[in-house]
TORKOL-4160 file (C-alpha; in steps of 0.2 Angstrom, whole numbers, padded with zeros to 4 digits, m for minus):
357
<pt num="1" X="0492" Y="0558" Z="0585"/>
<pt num="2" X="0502" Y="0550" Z="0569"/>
<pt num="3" X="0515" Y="0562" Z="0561"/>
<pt num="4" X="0525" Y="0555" Z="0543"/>
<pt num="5" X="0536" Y="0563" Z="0533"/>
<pt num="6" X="0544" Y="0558" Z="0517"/>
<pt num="7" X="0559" Y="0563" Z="0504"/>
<pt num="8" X="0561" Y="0560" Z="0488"/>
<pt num="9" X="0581" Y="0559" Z="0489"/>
<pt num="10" X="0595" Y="0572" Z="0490"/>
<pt num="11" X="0602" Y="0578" Z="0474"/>
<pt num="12" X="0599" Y="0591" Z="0462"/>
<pt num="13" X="0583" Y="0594" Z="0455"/>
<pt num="14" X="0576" Y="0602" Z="0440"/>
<pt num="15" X="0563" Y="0615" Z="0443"/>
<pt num="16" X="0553" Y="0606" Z="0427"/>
<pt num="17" X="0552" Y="0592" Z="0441"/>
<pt num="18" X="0544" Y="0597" Z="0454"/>
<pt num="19" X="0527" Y="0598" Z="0450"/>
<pt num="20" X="0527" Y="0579" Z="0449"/>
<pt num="21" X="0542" Y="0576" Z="0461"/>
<pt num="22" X="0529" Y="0585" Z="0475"/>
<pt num="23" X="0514" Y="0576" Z="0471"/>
<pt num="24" X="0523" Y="0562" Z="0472"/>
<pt num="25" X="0527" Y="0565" Z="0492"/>
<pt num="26" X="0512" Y="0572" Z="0496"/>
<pt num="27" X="0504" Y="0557" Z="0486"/>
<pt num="28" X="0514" Y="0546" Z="0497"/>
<pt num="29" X="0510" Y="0554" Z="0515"/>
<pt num="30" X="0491" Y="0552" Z="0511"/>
<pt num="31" X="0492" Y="0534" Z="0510"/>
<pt num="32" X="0504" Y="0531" Z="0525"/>
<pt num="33" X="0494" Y="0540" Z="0535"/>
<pt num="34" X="0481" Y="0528" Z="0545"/>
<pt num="35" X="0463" Y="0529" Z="0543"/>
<pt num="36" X="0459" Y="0518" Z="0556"/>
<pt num="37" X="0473" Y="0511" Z="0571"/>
<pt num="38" X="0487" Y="0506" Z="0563"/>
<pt num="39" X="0506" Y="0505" Z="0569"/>
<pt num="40" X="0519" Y="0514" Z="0565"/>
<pt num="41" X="0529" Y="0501" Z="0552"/>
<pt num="42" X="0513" Y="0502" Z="0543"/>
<pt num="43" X="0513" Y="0520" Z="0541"/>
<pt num="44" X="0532" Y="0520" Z="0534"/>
<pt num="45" X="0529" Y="0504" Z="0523"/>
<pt num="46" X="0513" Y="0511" Z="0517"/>
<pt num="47" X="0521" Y="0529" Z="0511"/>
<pt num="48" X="0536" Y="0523" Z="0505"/>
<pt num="49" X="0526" Y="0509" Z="0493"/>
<pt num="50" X="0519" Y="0525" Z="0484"/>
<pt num="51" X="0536" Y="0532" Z="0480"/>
<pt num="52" X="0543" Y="0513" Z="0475"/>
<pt num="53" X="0527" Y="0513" Z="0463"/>
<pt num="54" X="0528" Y="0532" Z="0454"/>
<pt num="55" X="0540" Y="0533" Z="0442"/>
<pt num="56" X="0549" Y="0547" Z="0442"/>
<pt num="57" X="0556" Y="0543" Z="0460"/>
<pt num="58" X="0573" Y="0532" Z="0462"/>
<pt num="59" X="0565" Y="0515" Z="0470"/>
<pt num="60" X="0553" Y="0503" Z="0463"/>
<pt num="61" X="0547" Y="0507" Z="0446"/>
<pt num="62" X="0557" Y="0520" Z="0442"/>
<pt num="63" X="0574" Y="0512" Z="0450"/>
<pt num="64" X="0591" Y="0518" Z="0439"/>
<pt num="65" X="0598" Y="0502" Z="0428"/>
<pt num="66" X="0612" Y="0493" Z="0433"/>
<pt num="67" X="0627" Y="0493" Z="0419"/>
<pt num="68" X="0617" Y="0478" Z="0412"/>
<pt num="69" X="0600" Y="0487" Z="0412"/>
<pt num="70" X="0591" Y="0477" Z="0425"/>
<pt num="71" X="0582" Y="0484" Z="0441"/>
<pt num="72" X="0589" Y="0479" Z="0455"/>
<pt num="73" X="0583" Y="0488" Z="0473"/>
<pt num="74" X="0589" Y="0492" Z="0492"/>
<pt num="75" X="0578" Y="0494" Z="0507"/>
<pt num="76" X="0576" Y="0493" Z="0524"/>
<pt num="77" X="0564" Y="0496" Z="0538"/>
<pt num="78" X="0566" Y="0499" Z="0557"/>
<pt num="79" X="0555" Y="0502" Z="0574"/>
<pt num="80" X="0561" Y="0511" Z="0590"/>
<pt num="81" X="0562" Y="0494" Z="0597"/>
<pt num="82" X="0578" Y="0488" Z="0588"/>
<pt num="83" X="0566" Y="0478" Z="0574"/>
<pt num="84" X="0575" Y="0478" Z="0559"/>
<pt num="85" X="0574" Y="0471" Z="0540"/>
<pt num="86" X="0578" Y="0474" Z="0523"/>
<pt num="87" X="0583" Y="0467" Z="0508"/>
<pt num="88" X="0597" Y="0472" Z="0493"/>
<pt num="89" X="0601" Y="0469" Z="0475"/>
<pt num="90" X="0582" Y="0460" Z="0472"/>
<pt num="91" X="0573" Y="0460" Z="0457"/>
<pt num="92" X="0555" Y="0454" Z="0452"/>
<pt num="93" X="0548" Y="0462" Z="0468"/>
<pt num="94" X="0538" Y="0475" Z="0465"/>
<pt num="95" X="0538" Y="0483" Z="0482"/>
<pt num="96" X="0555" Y="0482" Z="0490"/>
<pt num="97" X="0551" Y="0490" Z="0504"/>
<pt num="98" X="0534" Y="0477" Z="0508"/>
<pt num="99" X="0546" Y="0460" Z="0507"/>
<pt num="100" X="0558" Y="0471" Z="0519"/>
<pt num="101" X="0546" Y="0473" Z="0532"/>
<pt num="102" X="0540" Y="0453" Z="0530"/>
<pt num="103" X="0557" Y="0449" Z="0533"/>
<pt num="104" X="0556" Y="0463" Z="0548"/>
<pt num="105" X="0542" Y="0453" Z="0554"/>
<pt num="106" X="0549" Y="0437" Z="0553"/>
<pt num="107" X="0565" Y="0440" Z="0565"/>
<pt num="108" X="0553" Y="0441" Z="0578"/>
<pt num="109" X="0548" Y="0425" Z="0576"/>
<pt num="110" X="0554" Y="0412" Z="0586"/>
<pt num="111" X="0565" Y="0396" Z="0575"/>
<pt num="112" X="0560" Y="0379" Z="0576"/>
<pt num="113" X="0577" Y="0374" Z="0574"/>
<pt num="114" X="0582" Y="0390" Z="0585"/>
<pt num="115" X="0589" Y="0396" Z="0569"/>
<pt num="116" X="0592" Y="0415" Z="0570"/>
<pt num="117" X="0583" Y="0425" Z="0560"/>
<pt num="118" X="0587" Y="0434" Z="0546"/>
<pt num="119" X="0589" Y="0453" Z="0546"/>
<pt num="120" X="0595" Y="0454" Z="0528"/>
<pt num="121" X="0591" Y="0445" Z="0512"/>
<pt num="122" X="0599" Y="0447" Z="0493"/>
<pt num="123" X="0595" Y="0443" Z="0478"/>
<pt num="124" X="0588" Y="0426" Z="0472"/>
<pt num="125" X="0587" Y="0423" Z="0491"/>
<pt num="126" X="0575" Y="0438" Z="0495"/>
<pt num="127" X="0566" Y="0435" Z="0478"/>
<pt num="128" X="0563" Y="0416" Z="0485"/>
<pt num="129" X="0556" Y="0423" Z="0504"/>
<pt num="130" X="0545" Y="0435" Z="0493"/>
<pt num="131" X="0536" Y="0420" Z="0485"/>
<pt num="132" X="0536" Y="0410" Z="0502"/>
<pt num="133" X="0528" Y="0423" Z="0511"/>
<pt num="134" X="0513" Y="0429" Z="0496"/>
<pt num="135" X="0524" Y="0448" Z="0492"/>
<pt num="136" X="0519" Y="0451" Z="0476"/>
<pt num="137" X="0534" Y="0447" Z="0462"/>
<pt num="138" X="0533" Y="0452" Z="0444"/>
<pt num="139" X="0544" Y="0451" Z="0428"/>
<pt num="140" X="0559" Y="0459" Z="0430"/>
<pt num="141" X="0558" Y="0468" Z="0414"/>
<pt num="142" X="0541" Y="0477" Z="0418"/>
<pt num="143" X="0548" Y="0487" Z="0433"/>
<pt num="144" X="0561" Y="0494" Z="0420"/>
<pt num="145" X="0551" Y="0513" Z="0415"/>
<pt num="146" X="0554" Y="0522" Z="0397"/>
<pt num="147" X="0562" Y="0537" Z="0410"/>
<pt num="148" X="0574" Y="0525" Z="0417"/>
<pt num="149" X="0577" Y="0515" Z="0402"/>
<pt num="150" X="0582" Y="0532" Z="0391"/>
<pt num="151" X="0591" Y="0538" Z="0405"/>
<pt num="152" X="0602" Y="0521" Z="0405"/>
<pt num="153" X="0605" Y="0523" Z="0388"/>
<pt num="154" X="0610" Y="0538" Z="0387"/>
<pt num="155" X="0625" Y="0537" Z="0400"/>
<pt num="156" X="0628" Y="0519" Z="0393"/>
<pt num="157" X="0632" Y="0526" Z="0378"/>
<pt num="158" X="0645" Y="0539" Z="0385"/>
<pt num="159" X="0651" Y="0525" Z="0397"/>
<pt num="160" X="0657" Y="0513" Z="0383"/>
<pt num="161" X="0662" Y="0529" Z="0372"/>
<pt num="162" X="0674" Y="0536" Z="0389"/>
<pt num="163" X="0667" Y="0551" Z="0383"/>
<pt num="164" X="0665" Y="0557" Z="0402"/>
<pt num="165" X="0665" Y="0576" Z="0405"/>
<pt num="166" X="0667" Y="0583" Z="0421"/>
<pt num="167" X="0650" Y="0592" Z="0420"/>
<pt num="168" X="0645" Y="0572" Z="0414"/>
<pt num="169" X="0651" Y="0566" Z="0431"/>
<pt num="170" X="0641" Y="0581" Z="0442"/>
<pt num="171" X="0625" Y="0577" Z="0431"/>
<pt num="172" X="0626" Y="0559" Z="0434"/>
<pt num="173" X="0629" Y="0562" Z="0453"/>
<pt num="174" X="0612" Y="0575" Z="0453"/>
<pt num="175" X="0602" Y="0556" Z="0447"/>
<pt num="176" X="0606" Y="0546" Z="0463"/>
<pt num="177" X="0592" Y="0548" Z="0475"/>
<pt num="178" X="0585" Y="0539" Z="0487"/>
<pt num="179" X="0567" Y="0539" Z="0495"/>
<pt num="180" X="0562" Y="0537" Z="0511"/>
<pt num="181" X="0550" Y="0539" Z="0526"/>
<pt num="182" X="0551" Y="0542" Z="0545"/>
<pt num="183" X="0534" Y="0542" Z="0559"/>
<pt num="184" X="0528" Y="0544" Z="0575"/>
<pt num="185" X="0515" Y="0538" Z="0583"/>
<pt num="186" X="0512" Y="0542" Z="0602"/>
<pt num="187" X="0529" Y="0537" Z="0607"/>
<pt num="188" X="0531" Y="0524" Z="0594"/>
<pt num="189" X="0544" Y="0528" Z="0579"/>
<pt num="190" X="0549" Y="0521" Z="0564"/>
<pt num="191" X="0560" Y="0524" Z="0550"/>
<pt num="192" X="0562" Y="0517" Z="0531"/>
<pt num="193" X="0572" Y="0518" Z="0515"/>
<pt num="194" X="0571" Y="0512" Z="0498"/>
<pt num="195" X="0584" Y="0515" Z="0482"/>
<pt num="196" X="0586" Y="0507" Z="0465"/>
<pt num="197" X="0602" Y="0514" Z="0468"/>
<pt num="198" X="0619" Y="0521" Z="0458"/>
<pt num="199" X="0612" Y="0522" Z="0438"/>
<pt num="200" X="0626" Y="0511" Z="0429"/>
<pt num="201" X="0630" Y="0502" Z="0447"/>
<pt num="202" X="0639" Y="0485" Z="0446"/>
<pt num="203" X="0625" Y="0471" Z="0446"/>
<pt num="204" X="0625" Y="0465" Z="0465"/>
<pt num="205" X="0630" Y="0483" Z="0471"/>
<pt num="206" X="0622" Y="0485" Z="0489"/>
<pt num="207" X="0619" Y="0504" Z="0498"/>
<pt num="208" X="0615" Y="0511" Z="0512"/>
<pt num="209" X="0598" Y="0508" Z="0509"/>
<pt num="210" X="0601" Y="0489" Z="0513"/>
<pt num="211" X="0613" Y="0490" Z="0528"/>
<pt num="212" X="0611" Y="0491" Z="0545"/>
<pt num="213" X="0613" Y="0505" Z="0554"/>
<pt num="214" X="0618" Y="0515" Z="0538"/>
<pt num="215" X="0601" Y="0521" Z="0528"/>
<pt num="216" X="0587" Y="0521" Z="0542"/>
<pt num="217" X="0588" Y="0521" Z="0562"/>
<pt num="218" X="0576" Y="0524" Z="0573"/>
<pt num="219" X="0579" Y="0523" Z="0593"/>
<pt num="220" X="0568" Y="0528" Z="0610"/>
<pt num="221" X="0578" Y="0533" Z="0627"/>
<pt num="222" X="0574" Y="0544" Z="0641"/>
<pt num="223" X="0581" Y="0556" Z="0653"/>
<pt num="224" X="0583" Y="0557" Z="0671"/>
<pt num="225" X="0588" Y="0570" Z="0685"/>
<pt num="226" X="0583" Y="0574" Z="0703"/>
<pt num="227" X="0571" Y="0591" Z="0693"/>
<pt num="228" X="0566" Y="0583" Z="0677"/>
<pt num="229" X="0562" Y="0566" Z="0666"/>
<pt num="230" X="0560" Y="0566" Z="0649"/>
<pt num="231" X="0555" Y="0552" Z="0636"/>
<pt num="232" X="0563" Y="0556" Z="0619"/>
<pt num="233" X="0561" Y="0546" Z="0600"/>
<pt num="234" X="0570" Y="0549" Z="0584"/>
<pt num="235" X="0570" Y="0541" Z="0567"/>
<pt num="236" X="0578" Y="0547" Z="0553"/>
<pt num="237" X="0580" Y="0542" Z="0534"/>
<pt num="238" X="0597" Y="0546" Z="0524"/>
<pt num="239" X="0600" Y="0548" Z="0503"/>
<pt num="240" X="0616" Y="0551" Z="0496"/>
<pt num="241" X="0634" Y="0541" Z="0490"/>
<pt num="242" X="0629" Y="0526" Z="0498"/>
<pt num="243" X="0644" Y="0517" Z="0501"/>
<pt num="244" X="0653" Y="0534" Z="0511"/>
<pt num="245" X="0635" Y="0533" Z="0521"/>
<pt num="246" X="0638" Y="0514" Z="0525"/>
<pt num="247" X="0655" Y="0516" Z="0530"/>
<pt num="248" X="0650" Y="0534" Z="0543"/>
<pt num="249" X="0634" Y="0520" Z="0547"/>
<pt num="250" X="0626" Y="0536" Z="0547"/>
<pt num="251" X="0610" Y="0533" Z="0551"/>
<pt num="252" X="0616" Y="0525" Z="0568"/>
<pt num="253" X="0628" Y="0538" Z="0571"/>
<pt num="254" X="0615" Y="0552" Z="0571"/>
<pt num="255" X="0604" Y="0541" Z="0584"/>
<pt num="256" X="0619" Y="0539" Z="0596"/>
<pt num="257" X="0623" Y="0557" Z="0595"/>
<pt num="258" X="0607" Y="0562" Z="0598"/>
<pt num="259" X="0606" Y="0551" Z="0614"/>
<pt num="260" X="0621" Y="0557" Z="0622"/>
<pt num="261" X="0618" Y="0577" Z="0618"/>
<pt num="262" X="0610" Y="0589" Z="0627"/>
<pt num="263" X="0612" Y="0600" Z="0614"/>
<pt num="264" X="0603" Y="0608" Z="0600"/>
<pt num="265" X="0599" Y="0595" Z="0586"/>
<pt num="266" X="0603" Y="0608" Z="0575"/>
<pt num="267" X="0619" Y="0608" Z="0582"/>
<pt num="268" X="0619" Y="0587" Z="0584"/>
<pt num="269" X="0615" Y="0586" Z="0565"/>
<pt num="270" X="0630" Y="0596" Z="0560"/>
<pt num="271" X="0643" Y="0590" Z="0570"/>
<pt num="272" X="0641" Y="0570" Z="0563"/>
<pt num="273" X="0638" Y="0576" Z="0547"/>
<pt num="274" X="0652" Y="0585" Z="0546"/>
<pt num="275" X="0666" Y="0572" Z="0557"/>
<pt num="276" X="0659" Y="0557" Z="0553"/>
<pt num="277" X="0654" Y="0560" Z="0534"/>
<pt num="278" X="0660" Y="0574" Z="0525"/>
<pt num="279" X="0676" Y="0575" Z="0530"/>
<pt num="280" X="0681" Y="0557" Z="0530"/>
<pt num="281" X="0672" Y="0556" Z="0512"/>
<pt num="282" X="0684" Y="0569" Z="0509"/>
<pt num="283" X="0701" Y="0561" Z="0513"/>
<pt num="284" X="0693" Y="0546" Z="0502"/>
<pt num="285" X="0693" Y="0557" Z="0488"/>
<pt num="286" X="0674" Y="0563" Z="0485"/>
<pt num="287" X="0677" Y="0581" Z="0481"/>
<pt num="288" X="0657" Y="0586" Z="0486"/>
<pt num="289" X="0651" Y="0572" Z="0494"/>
<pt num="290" X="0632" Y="0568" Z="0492"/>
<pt num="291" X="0618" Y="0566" Z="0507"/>
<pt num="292" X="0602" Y="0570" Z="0515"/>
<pt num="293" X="0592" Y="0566" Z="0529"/>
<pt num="294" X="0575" Y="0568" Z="0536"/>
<pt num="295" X="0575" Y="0566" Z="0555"/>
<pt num="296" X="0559" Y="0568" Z="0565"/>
<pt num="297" X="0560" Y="0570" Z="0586"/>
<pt num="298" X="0548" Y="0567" Z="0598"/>
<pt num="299" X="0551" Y="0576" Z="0617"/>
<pt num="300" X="0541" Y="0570" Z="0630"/>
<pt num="301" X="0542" Y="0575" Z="0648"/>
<pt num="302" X="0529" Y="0582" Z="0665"/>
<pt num="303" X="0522" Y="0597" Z="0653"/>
<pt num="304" X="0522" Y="0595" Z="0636"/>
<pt num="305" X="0528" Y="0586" Z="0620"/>
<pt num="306" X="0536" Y="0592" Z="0605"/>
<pt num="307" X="0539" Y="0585" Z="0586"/>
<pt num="308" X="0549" Y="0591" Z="0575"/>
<pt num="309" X="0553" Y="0586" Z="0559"/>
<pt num="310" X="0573" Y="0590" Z="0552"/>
<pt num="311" X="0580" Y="0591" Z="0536"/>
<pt num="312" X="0598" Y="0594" Z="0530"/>
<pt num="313" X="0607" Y="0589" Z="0514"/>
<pt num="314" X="0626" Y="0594" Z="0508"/>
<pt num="315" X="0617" Y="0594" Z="0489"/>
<pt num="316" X="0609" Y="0609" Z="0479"/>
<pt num="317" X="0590" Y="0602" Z="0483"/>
<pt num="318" X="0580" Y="0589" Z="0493"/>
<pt num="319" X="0563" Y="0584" Z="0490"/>
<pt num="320" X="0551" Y="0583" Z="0508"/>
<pt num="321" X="0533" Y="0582" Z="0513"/>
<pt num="322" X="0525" Y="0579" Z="0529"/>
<pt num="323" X="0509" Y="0577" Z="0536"/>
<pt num="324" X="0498" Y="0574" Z="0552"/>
<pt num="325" X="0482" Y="0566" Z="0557"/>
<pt num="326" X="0479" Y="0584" Z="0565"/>
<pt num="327" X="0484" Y="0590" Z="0548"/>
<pt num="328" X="0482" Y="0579" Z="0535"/>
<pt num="329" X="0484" Y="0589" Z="0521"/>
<pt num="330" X="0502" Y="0587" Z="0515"/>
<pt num="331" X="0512" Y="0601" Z="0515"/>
<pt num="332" X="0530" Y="0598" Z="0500"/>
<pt num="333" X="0542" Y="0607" Z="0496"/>
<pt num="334" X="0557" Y="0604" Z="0485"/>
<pt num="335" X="0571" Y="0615" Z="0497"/>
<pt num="336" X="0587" Y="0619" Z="0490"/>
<pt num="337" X="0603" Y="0629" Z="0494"/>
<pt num="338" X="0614" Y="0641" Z="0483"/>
<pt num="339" X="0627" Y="0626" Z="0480"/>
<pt num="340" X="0639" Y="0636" Z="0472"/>
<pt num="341" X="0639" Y="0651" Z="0485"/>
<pt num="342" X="0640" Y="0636" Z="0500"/>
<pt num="343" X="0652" Y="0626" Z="0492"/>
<pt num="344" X="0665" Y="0639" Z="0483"/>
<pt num="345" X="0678" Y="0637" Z="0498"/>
<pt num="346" X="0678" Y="0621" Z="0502"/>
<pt num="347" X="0670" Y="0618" Z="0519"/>
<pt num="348" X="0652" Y="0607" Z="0518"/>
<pt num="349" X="0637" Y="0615" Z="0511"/>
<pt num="350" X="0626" Y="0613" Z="0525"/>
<pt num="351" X="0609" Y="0615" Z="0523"/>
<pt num="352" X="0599" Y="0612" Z="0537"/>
<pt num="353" X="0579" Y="0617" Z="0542"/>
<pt num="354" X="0566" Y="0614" Z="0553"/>
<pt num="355" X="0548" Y="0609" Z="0557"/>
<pt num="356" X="0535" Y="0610" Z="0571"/>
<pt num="357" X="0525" Y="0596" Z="0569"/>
């Protein structure tokens, strides 16, 4: 049986949104799940190509502008067998997430030269591997939406004005999302992310969506005593301030924590959100700082096997949907948190749910 899940980014949503915000998702798990055998990468890259294409998502068409008004896009894709590729800062690609997994595809490849392989490629660089190996490019200007492009010039406007609130600055935060997309597949796993990025970002501003270890992880590992043996999968798919994220390598962090627990991942969850992100993001100076993750789990020992599917975010919403091949209608939801009630004394606004898949 396949499971996939997807987000359409932590952040703050307007209810007017999420009519289109949930098609968008559920849109996105009816095309990654398989029709006929397919792996797991496929499944991830095959969702997450649907949110780079609709526009109202942060990836793709539909990214936020850099300061000069140009697209320029994160992402990253990984397997629970250490496979891993992405590409940052690129423009004239219309599918991010499709030249990542090439490049994914590439590092296991063996050199010629014995050349080791790439597992990240920017800009001009991952716009010329694009054309090398047949991923579709386009003009830069036409992944550039009428939503993003008012957007831009909007907040460019106040930007060259200083005219900078700080109601401005909450609002601007609420516009940062990132999508993503996390499977299982028997005991296969993967896990994906793509991001247009910060609106107003410095051209050649990379995220977590294009680092190792920081925007997407996915791991296998089992467990062994003289009564039991279990197999165990995770991937998971972070959104959020990108560069407080790289520097927790969040996605990684939550991967290691949740081989060495034997706890709850409820409890796993909380614990590295709160010790390796929020408060080090704190003593950095972000007075809320952003993020979400979807995480999916897979338990497997003598008797029975469990998925679940995870979701927590330290932001007033996040946008999910999940499906099955057992059930394949997707089932969205935009979930949120009463952020000011959560957040009013200072200690992380944790929201955190779960799913039997």
């Amino acid at each position: 049986m396949a499971f996939v899940a997807v987000h359409g980014g932590a952040g703050s949503h307007n209810t007017s949104t999420d009519k289109g915000i949930k098609k968008a998702l559920r849109e996105a798990c009816r095309v990654g799940l398989p029709q006929t055998h397919v792996s797991v990468l496929n499944i991830v890259e095959y969702a997450i190509i649907a949110l780079e294409d609709d526009p109202c998502l942060n990836a793709g068409f539909g990214s936020n502008l850099t300061l000069d008004g140009t697209v320029e896009c994160d992402a990253s894709l990984m397997n629970g067998s250490n496979a891993f590729g992405a590409v940052a800062a690129v423009s004239a690609v219309k599918n991010p997430i499709r030249l990542a997994r090439s490049i994914l595809d590439h590092s296991q490849k063996s050199d010629p030269l014995g050349r080791i392989p790439p597992l990240l490629l920017v800009s001009d660089g991952a716009r010329a591997f694009a054309i090398e190996h047949a991923i579709p490019t386009v003009s830069p200007e036409s992944l550039v939406c009428d939503k993003a492009k008012n957007t831009w010039s909007r907040w460019k406007e106040k930007h060259n004005s200083g005219s900078i609130s700080t109601t401005d600055i909450g609002e601007i935060h609420a516009l940062q999302d990132t999508v993503g997309a996390v499977a299982v597949c028997g005991d296969a796993v993967a896990a994906g992310v793509s991001s247009g990025g910060l609106l107003l970002k410095f051209p050649g501003r990379v995220g977590e969506a294009g680092i190792f270890g920081a925007g997407c992880w996915a791991q296998r590992w089992e467990r062994s005593s003289p009564s039991c043996f279990s197999r165990h999968t995770m991937a998971c798919s972070v959104s959020g301030a990108g560069e407080y994220i790289t520097r927790a390598s969040l996605a990684r962090s939550l991967g290691r924590a949740m081989a060495r627990s034997f706890e709850d991942p409820h409890d796993v969850i909380r614990h590295v959100l709160e010790e390796e992100f929020w408060i080090p993001s704190k003593r950095l100076g972000d007075s809320h700082p952003n993020v979400g993750i979807l995480l999916v789990t897979r338990e497997e020992d003598l008797s029975r096997t469990v998925v679940r599917l995870w979701c927590a975010f330290t932001t007033p919403s996040m946008a999910i949907a999940f499906a099955s091949t057992a059930n394949p209608s997707p089932k969205a939801f935009v979930l949120r948190q009463n952020f000011a009630s959560a957040a009013e004394d200072d200690n992380m606004p944790l929201f955190i749910t779960a799913y039997s898949l």
